[in-house]
Structure formats: structure tokens, C-alpha cells
Steps between C-alpha positions, in 0.01 A plus 500: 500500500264371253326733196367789741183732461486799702192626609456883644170553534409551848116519387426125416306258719631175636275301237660690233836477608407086493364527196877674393754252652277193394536666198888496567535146600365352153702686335858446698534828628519675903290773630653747675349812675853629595622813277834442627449154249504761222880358418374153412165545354391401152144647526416829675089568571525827682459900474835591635769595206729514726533122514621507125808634530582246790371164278785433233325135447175678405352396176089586609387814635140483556303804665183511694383821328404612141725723455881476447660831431624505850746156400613597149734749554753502698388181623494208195643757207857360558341072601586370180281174477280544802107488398261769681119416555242694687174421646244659239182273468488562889343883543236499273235422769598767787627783234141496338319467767691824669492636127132470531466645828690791396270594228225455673619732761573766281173440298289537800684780677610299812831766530217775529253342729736353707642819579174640582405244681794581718447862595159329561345644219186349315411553150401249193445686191852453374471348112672154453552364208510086434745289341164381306488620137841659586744439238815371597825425393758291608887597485689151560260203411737215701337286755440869723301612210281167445411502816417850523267427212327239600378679794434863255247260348354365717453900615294540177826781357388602138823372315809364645809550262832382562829649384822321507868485330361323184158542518387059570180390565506510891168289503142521491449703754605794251289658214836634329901480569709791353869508470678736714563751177113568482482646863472808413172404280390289823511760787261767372240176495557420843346575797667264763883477436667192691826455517700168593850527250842397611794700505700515159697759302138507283249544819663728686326860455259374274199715666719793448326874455370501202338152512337546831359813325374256256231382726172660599527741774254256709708224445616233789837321513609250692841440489597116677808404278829786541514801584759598257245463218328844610653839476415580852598891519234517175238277688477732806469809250234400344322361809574877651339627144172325586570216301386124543224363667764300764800371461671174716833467541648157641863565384749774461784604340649488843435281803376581750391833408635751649296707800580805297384409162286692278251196406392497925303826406313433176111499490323225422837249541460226713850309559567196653828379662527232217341244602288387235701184447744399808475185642242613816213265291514127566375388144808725376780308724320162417489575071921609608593200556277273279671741200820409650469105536397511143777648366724287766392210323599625151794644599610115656385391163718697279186689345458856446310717835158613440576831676874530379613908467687625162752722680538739186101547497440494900228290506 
């Protein structure tokens, strides 16, 4: 058997799985959409760690999601030489757009009125407030954030300030970008909190207590990144205190939640099944596999991957 490429991803189209083995072809290798090739594969595009541990010719492991904590460890901590990459440059477009949905749900009271709406109850005197003139700030300024700014502005929000690791420009789109050691001068400023960080040693309980008591007590988050960055046990205190003016959870600390936990009965908390970015929108599965092909390319050509994963930092 030739070079081989293994492809899990039930998800793609005929034209894109062309678009992968022509792909394959110029470059001397065999697509195969058999995980029992595993044992003879050089490349591995799929979601399943499993496959790992039965690939000893793997040098590539490239992932169709943004996030990678699920393949570090056990999975690749011991794969000396094999090169992880992920999928990020994909999401941006359907994690906004639900990120903006969200808000706007929680702005506009949609978890009230739809429940009144279902006892069949009428009533429209409930105050909204707007993501105009709101001022908003943006924890995790990666391609989720961007994108989730571009569409803030185009909403009319106030300000729109990002806060990442070292505090980089994330682009015009921003009026200011803050390191993550001034957060704690950043949160009492903020009325709309969003929330799109990976998991690391460094992210994870980073809205613990005392910073979520940092913001105002009409405050909105929207957390779309991991659920291991809030304190979740302090979140559903505070919302039980009275506290926020909505919260939206995509992720948790554990998935799926459980049918028992505390977070199901929390005012003003509208969760969703994560789903703000699978692979259920087309443009998503399409941007996949153009990220992929590019990297193909430069992996064939000896240069570095655009999307390549520093085990030791996680992303």
C-alpha cells in the first residue's frame, strides 16, 4: 500500500471527499475511509482518538474541531514526533452567529415570553435591553472572537474590547485589547461578557467567584468556548442571588450535563446542548476541509502547518 490518508468523517459530501483524494493523488498518497487502515496510515483527518493508539506510522494528526484537549492526553502525550492540528479558522461563522442569537435572546427576554407564551399567557411590557451602546468585552479574541465582533458592530455595541493571553491587537474591529492580567480592571466595565477560550492549565476557572462578582449585577455572559473556564457551582449562586441579566451556557464542565444538575434550575440561564459549533452547518464542513487541503499541501511540502497544536500549550 502506497502513503495512506485516513479519513473519518462521516459528515463530508461526495464533492468534498473528491476534492480530498484528488488532493491525494498529486501528492502520491491513498485515501482510505476504513479505520481498520489505522495500522498503515501516515495521515489521520478524523475525531476519533481512538484511532491513535492503533496508527504506529502516524506522523499527522489533524482534527475537524477547534479544540484539542480531548487528543493531548492520554492520546499524543507519549507520540514522540507525531504533529497535531485542529480545525480553528472553521467556527467562526456558526459560533457568532449562535453567540449572537444568544444575546439577543437574553437581551430581549425570549426565556420569559416564551414561557408565557406557553401557558398561553399574553403580556409585552417586559424591559429589554439592546446590544446597542452596550459595552462589551470579549474573553478569547481568535477567529470566534473576530467574528463575533464584526457582527457586535455592525449591532451598533458601545465598545468592543478584547482580552487575550498577551494582550495583541486582534484587529480593527476592537477599540482596545487588554492582556489577560488586567481582567479584573476590564469586567467592572463590561456589560456583555463573551466567552470563546480554550482549555489550558491558565483558562480553566478563570470566571471563578470573585471575578464573576466583578461584573455588574445586570451583566450578560455568554460562554461558547469551555466550560471549565467558569466556576459553575459560583455561577448558579449568584444567578439564585438575583444576579445577571442572563447568562448562556454552550459548554460544561461535564458532558452531557447531567439530568440532575444544579445549573437545569437557574433563572435567567438558557443552555444549549453545545451546539454552537458542530459540524450540522454546511459552510462549517466546507471551510473543514479547505483548512485541511491547505495544510495537506504544506505538510507534502516539508513546510510548517498553519493550524499545527503546541502540545505543552494545548492549542
Amino acid at each position: 500500500m502506497s502513503r495512506v490518508l485516513l479519513v473519518d468523517i462521516p459528515v463530508f459530501s461526495d464533492a468534498q471527499r473528491m476534492a480530498i483524494e484528488a488532493a491525494a493523488r498529486e501528492r502520491g498518497f491513498e485515501v482510505s475511509y476504513d479505520s481498520r487502515d489505522a495500522a498503515e496510515a501516515e495521515v489521520i483527518f478524523c475525531a476519533n482518538a481512538k484511532l491513535v493508539a492503533r496508527a504506529p506510522k502516524l506522523k499527522w494528526l489533524c482534527v475537524p474541531s477547534a479544540g484539542t484537549d480531548q487528543y493531548l492526553k492520554p492520546v499524543l502525550e507519549d507520540r514522540e514526533g507525531v504533529m497535531l492540528s485542529n480545525s480553528s479558522g472553521a467556527y467562526g461563522v456558526t459560533i457568532a452567529e449562535h453567540t449572537v442569537m444568544a444575546t439577543l435572546m437574553l437581551m430581549r427576554r425570549e426565556l420569559e415570553y416564551a414561557e408565557l407564551v406557553r401557558h398561553r399567557g399574553w403580556r409585552r411590557d417586559l424591559p429589554v435591553r439592546a446590544i446597542r451602546d452596550c459595552r462589551a468585552t470579549l474573553l478569547g479574541t481568535g477567529d470566534i472572537g473576530r467574528e463575533v465582533a464584526v457582527r457586535l458592530r455592525a449591532f451598533g455595541a458601545r465598545s468592543i474590547t478584547g482580552v487575550n493571553r498577551r494582550g495583541r491587537d486582534p484587529g480593527p474591529m476592537f477599540d482596545a485589547a487588554h492582556a489577560i492580567d488586567r481582567l479584573d480592571d476590564v469586567l467592572p466595565e463590561t456589560d456583555l461578557l463573551i466567552m470563546s477560550l480554550p482549555d489550558t492549565p491558565e483558562t480553566r476557572g478563570i470566571m471563578d467567584d470573585r471575578r464573576l462578582r466583578l461584573l455588574s449585577d445586570d451583566a450578560f455572559i455568554v460562554n461558547v468556548g469551555r466550560g471549565s473556564a467558569i466556576d459553575e457551582a459560583a455561577l448558579a449562586r449568584q444567578l439564585h442571588e438575583g444576579r445577571f441579566g442572563g447568562v448562556a451556557l454552550d459548554v460544561f464542565t461535564r458532558e452531557p450535563l447531567s439530568a440532575d444538575d444544579p445549573l437545569w434550575d437557574c433563572p435567567r440561564l438558557l443552555i444549549t446542548p453545545h451546539v454552537a459549533g458542530n459540524m450540522t452547518l454546511a459552510y462549517t464542513r466546507q471551510r473543514i476541509v479547505e483548512l485541511f487541503l491547505e495544510d495537506f499541501a504544506r505538510y507534502c511540502e516539508g513546510k510548517p502547518l498553519q493550524r499545527r497544536v503546541e502540545l505543552q500549550q494545548g492549542y
